[in-house]
N, C-alpha and C positions, 0 to 999 in steps of 0.2 A: 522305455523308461522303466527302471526297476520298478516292482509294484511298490508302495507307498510312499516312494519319493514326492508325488504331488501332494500328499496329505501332509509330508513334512515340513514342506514349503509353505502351504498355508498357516499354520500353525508357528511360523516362526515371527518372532514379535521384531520391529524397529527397534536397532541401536542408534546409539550416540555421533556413529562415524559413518551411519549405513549412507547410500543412495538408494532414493525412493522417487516411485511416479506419484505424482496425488493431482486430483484435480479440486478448486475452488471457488467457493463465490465470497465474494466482500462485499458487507453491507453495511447503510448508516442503520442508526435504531428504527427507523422511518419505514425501513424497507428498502428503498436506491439501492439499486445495486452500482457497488465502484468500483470491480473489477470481478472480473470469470474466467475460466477457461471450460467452463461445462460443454461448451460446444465444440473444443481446440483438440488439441492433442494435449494430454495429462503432461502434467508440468514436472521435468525433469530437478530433484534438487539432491544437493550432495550435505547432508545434514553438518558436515565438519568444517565444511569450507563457506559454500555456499550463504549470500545475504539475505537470511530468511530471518522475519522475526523471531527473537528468544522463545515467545510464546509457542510460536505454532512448535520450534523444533524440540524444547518442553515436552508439547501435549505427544509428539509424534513418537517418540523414544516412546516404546515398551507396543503401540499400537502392530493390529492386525492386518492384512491383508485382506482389501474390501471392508473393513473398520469406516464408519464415520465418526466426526467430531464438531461440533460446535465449540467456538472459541470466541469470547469476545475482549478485544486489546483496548484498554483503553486509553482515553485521548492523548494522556502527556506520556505515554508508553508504544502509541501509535505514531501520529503525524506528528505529534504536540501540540499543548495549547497554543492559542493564538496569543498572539504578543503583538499591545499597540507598538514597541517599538519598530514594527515593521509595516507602520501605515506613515506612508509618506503625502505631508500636502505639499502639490507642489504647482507653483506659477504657470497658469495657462500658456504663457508667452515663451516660456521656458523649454515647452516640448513643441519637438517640428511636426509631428502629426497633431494638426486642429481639427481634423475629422473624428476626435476620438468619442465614442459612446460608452456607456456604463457596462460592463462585462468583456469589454476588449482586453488584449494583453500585451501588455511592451515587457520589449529587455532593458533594464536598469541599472545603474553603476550608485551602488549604496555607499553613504556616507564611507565606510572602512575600506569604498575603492574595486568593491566584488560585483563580477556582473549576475543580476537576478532579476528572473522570471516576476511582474508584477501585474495584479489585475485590475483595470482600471473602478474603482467601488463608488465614483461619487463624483458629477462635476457641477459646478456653479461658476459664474459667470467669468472669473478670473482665478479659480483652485481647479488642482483636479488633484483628488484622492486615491492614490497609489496601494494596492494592500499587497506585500509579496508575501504573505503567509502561504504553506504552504496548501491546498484548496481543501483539502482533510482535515486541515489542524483544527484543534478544538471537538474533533468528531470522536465519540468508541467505533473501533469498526467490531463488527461481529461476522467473524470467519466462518462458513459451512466449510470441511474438509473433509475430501473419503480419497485413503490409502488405494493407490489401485494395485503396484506394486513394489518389492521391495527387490532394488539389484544387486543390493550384496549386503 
């Protein structure tokens, strides 16, 4: 390797189109962590194409190599708010599993006919309280990120 090729290399900042390694941790304000790959192999993203929050790919354009970042998205920007429209009550007799306890989760056919993921939030003696939010929504998450590399 030519001599100061590696110092050019580090020294070059994230664009807009790059592919970059990064590794992450997600967390509530609480501390939960709700996603990592601190332990993985650094997470492959192609900033142009790739489905990565606006924010992160934001904060990442102009960042270093070995760079970290705090970042924190918040809730109607991350998961979204919670929306009663998507707590469903519905007739005990109605659903074939009567084994059902409080944090279970069924698949759902919602009013508009879509199947979705629901979690069981609440049952009494003939209701049972459906909530298909998604299990983040209503949360800011707060992103740790550090750049490991840039591919191009």
């Amino acid at each position: 390797m030519p001599k100061g090729t590696k110092d050019k290399k580090r020294n070059r900042t994230v664009k807009k189109n790059d592919m970059v390694l990064l590794r992450y941790t997600a967390r509530l304000k609480d501390g939960t962590i709700v996603g990592s790959n601190k332990d993985d192999d650094p997470l492959k993203i192609n900033l142009e194409r790739d489905d990565v929050h606006n924010a992160i790919k934001l904060r990442l354009v102009g960042m270093k190599e070995g760079e970290s970042q705090i970042i924190t998205v918040v809730a109607k920007n991350a998961f979204g708010k919670r929306k009663k429209k998507l707590l469903y009550n519905v007739d005990k007799d109605k659903l074939q599993n009567h084994d059902l306890k409080t944090g279970d989760f069924l698949k759902i056919q919602n009013p508009e006919g879509e199947i979705q993921t629901a979690k069981v939030s609440n049952i009494s003696d003939s209701k049972v309280t459906l909530d298909a939010n998604h299990h983040l929504a209503g949360n800011d998450i707060i992103y740790e990120i550090e750049l490991i590399e840039i591919l191009s």
